[in-house]
MIKOLKOL-558219 format. One line per 8 residues: number of its first residue (from 1); for each residue x, y, z of C-alpha. Coordinates in nm, 3 decimals, decimal comma, padded with zeros to 5 digits. Example, Ala and Ser with C-alpha at 12.3 -4.5 7.8 and 13.67 -1.06 7.14 Angstrom:
# residues 2
1> 01,230/-00,450/00,780; 01,367/-00,106/00,714
***
This chain:
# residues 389
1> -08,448/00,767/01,169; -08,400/00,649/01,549; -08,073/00,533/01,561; -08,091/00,299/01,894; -07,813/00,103/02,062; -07,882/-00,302/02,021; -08,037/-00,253/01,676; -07,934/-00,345/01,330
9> -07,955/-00,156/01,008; -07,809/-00,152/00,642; -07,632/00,139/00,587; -07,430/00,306/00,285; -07,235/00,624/00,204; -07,483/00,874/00,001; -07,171/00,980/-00,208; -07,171/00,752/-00,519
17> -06,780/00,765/-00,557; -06,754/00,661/-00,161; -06,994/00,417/-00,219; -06,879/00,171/-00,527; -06,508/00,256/-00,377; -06,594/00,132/-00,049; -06,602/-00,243/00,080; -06,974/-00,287/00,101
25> -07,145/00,060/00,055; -06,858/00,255/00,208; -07,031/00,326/00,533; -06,742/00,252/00,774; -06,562/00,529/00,536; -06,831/00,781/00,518; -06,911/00,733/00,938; -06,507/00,780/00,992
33> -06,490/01,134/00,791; -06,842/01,263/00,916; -06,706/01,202/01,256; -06,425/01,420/01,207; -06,646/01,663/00,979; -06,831/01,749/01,285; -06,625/01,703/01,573; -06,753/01,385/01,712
41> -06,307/01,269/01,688; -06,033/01,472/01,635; -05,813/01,214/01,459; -05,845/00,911/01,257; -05,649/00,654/01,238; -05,665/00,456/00,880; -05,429/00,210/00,622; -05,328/00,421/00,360
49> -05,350/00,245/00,061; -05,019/00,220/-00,141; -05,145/-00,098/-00,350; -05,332/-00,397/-00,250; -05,114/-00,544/-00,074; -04,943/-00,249/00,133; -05,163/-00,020/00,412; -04,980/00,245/00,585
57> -05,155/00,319/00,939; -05,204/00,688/00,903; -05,321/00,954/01,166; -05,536/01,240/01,010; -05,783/01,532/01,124; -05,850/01,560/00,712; -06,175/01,376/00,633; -06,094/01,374/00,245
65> -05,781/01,148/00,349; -06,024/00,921/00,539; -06,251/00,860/00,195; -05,957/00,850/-00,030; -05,869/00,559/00,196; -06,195/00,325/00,122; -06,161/-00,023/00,003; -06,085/-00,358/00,137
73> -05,731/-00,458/00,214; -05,715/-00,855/00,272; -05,397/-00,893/00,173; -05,187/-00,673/00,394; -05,148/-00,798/00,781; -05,143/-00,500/00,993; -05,277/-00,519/01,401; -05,356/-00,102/01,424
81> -05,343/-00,156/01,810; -04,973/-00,019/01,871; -05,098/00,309/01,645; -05,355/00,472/01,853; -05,276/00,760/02,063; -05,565/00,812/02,238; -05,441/01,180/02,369; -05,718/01,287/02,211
89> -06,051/01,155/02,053; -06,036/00,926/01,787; -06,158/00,674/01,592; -06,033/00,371/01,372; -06,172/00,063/01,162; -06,079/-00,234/01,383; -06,114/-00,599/01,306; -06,142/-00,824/01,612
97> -05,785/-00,865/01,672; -05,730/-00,470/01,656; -06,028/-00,426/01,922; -05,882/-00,677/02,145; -05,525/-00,550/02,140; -05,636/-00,206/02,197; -05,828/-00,327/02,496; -05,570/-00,521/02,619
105> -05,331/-00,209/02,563; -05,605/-00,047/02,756; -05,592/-00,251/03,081; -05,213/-00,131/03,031; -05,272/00,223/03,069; -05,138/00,243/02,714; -05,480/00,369/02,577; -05,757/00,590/02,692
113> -06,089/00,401/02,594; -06,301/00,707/02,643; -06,109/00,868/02,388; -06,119/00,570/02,157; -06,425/00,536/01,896; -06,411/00,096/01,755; -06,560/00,038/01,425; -06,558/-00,331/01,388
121> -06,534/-00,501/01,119; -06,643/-00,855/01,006; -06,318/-01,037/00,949; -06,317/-01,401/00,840; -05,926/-01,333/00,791; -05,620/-01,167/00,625; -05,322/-01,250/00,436; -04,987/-01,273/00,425
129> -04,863/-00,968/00,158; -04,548/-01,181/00,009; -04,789/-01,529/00,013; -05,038/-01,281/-00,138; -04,847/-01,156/-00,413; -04,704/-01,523/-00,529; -05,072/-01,609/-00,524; -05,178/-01,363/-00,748
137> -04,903/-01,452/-01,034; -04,946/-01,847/-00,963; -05,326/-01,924/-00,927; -05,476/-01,595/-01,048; -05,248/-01,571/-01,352; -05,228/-01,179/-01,319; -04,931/-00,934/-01,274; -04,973/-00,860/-00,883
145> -04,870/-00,462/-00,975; -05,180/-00,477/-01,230; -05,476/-00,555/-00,934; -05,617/-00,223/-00,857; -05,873/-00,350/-00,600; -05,987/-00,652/-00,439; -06,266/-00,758/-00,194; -06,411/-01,074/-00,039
153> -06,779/-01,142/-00,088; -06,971/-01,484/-00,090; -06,668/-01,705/00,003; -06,480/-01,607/-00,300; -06,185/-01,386/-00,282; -06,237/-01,120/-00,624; -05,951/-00,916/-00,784; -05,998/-00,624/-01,006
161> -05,796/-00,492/-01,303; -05,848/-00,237/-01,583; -05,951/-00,560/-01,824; -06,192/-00,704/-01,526; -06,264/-00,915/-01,235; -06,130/-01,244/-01,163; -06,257/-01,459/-00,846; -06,184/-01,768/-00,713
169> -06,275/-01,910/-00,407; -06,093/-01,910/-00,085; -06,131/-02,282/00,001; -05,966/-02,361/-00,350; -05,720/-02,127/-00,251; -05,663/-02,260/00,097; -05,662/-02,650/-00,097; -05,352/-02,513/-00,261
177> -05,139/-02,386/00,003; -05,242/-01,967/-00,004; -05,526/-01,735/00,121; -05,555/-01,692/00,506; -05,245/-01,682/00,740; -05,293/-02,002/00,964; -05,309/-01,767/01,283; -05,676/-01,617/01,065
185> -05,768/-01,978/01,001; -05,866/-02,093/01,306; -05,953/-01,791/01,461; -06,333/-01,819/01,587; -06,396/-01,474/01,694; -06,523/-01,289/01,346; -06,789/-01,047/01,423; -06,595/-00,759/01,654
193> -06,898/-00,732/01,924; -06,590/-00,569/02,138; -06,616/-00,235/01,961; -06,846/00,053/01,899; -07,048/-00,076/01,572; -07,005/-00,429/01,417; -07,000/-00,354/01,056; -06,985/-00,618/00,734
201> -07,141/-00,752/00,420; -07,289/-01,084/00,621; -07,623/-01,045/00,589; -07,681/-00,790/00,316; -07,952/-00,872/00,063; -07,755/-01,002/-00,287; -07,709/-00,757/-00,536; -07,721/-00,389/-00,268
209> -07,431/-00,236/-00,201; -07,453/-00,172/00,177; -07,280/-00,272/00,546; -07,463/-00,460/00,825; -07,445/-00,260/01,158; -07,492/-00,350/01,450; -07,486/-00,073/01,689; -07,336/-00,178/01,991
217> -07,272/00,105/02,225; -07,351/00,431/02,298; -07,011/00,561/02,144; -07,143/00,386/01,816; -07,501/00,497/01,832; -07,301/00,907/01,849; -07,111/00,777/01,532; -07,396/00,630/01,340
225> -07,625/00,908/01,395; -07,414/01,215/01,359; -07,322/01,032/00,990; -07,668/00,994/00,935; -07,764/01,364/01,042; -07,437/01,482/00,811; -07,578/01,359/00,515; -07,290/01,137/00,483
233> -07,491/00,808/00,501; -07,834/00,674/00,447; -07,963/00,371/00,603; -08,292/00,147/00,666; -08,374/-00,138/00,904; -08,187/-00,513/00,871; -08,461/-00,747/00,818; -08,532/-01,045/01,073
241> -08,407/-01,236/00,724; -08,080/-01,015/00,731; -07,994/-01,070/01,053; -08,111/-01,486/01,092; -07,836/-01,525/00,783; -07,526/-01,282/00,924; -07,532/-01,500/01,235; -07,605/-01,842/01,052
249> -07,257/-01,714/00,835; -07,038/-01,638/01,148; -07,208/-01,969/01,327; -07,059/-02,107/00,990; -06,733/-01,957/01,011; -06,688/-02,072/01,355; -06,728/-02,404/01,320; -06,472/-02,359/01,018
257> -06,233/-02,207/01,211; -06,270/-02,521/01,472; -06,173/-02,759/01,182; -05,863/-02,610/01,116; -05,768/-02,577/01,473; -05,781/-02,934/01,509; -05,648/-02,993/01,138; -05,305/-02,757/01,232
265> -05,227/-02,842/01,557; -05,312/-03,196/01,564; -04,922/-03,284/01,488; -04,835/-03,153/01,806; -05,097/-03,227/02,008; -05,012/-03,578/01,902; -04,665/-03,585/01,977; -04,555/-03,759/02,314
273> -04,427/-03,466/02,634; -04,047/-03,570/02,471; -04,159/-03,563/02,137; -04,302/-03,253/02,182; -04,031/-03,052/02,395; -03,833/-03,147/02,112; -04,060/-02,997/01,851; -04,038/-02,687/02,099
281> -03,650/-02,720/02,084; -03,606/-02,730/01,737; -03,891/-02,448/01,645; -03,682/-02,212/01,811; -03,321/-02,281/01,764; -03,333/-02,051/01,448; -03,429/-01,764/01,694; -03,214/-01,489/01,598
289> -03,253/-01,287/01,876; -03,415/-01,000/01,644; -03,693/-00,897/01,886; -03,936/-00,839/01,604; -04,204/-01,070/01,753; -04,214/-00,823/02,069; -04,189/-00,500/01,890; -04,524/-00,583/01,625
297> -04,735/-00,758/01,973; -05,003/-00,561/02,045; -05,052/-00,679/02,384; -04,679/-00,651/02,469; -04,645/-00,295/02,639; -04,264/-00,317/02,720; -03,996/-00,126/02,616; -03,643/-00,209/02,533
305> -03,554/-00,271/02,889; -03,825/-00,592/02,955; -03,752/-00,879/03,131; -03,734/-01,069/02,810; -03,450/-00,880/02,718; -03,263/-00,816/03,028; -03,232/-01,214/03,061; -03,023/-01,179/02,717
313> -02,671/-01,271/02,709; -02,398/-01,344/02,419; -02,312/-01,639/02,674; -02,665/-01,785/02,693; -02,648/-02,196/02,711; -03,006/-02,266/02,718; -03,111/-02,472/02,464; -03,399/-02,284/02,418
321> -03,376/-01,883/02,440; -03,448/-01,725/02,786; -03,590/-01,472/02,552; -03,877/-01,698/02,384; -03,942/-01,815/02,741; -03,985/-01,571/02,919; -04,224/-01,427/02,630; -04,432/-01,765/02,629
329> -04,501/-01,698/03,031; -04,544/-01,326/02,938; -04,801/-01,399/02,707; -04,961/-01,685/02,838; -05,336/-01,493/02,972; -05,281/-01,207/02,747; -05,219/-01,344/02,402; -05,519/-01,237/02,185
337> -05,339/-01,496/01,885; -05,323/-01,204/01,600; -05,069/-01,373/01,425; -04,838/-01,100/01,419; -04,531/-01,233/01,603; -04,528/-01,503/01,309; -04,549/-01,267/01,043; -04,272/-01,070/01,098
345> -04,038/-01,379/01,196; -03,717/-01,387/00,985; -03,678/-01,769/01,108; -04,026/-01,852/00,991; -04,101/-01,971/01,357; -04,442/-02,056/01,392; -04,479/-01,817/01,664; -04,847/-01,785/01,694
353> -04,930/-02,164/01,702; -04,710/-02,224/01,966; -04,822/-01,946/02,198; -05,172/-02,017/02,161; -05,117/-02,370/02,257; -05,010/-02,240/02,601; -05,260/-01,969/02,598; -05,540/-02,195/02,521
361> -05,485/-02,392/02,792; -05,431/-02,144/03,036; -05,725/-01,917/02,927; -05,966/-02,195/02,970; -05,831/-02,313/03,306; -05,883/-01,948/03,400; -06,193/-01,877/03,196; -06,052/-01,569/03,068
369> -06,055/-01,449/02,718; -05,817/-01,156/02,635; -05,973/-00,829/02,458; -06,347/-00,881/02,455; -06,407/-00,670/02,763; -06,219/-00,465/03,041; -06,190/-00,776/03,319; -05,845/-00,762/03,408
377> -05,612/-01,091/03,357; -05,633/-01,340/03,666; -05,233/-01,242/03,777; -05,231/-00,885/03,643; -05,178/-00,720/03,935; -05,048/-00,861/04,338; -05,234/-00,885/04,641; -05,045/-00,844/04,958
385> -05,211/-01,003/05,257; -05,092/-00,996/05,648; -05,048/-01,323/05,749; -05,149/-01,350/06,119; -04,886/-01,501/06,326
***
């Protein structure tokens, strides 16, 4: 078959064992290892699975690692971004928020993107592992070290054990205080159309096991077809049908995702300026100081010595840190709202909310969104102009 850039197929791993292991067919599995099979990438960067809610980003040039690795992992929170070394060629499973911090890292000169191969995937959102595991042993009613698997498919989150399947749905979930981290929730950008090949179950036919991909660049179309000519995948055509109900689902999800927006941050976009400088105030006075929120940012290409840091003193006054400040102006066009800052927050800060209520502004006043293509931020770099006297 023609593999052509702009088209969309469903697509699934001809191994049998790669295929029921794999979230939707295993494609995004069997295209990874067939890629380093035959050269296409010399590396691959993957979350090694050391239970459902664990991933360990691994490098490897071993395409047996890369299928051992198949299967969905919801409920671990990992942006890959800071784990590419783009040295040499290689290639990674990225949900929108990895795509966008490794173009951001990009416009950095952290990362090569010529040496980078993106295959998206559809992500409606992650969780939290500790939230996760509570949720499993409260709502499920299962020992969290018993799930062996898990996956998310018609809006209902599904756990596997040796005795069986259990699924609930996520909005139930959601009703009762678990499923997606908040930073997920109103997160509108779902289908990655930032990397390579957008790849998902939206718009699969019920009852096949197979991925949705939409071939996207030339880089993707290389991917796709050397898989393809491997023998490692099989694929056919999406229907008009296929297609008409991925983008009716993310048109769905969207308008989701704007509900919660306005559900979370309506008590602080409420608040008066006092009211809400307060809020600010008292959000961060449990800042320890840790740094963890700068070393997990994607975006955030600094070292130790940053200007966040270097403001730092045992003495400091301010009521709130110089630290958080200076990372809130730092961030302000560049903040792709992962959610990872938050997740790692001793304090429970909400980190994430309160950046992208800065960003959000800012972004739209500049109409620039972070990660979706190369543009450059408005104040990235400084142009020096004679003045005429």
């Amino acid at each position: 078959m023609n593999i052509g850039t702009g088209k969309c197929y469903l697509a699934w791993a001809t191994d049998e064992k790669t295929r029921e292991k794999g979230s939707s067919g295993g494609f995004v599995s069997a295209a990874l290892a067939a890629a380093l099979d035959k050269g296409v990438v010399e590396r691959v960067l993957v979350l090694k699975k050391h239970d459902v809610f664990k991933g360990i980003p691994t490098v490897t040039s071993d395409p047996k690692e890369v299928l051992d690795c198949a299967g969905a992992l919801h409920m671990t929170a990992i942006n890959l971004a800071k784990y590419v070394d783009s040295d040499v060629r290689i290639a990674l499973p990225a949900k929108p928020c990895d795509a966008r911090g490794v173009i951001e890292r990009a416009k950095r000169n952290q990362v090569n993107l010529d040496n980078v191969y993106m295959i998206g995937l559809n992500c409606a959102g992650t969780m939290h592992p500790v939230k996760a595991r509570k949720m499993v042993k409260e709502v499920y009613n299962l020992d969290p070290n018993a799930v062996l698997s898990e996956e998310i498919s018609k809006g209902k989150l599904i756990l596997k054990t040796s005795e069986g399947e259990k699924s609930i749905k996520i909005d139930e979930l959601e009703r009762q205080g678990y499923g997606r981290r908040d930073a997920c929730k109103y997160c509108d950008i779902n289908v990655p159309k930032m990397t390579d090949l957008a790849c998902g179950n939206w718009g699969v036919p019920r009852g096949r096991k197979a991925t949705f991909v939409e071939v996207l660049t030339e880089k993707g179309r290389e991917i796709f077809k050397n898989a393809v000519d491997a023998g490692y995948v099989e694929c056919e055509p999406a229907s008009d049908k296929s297609i008409e109900i991925r983008e009716k689902i993310d048109q769905a999800m969207k308008k989701l995702a704007h509900e919660w927006h306005e559900k979370l941050f309506e008590p602080i976009n409420k608040l008066s300026d006092s009211e809400r400088l307060e809020y600010y105030i008292n959000a961060f006075a449990g800042c320890t100081g840790c740094g963890a929120c700068k070393k997990v940012c994607p975006v955030c290409p600094c070292g130790d010595d940053a200007k966040c840091t270097m403001t730092e003193f045992q003495s400091e006054v301010h009521r709130i840190r110089m630290f958080n400040m200076i990372r809130l102006l730092h961030l302000m066009d560049s903040c792709i709202g992962c959610g990872r800052c938050e997740d790692v927050c001793p304090a429970g800060i909400p980190l994430t909310m309160i950046h992208m209520r800065f960003t959000e502004r800012v972004q739209k006043k500049l109409d620039y969104v972070p990660g979706i293509d190369m543009k450059k931020p408005p104040f990235f770099e400084t142009e020096l102009k004679e003045v005429q006297k």
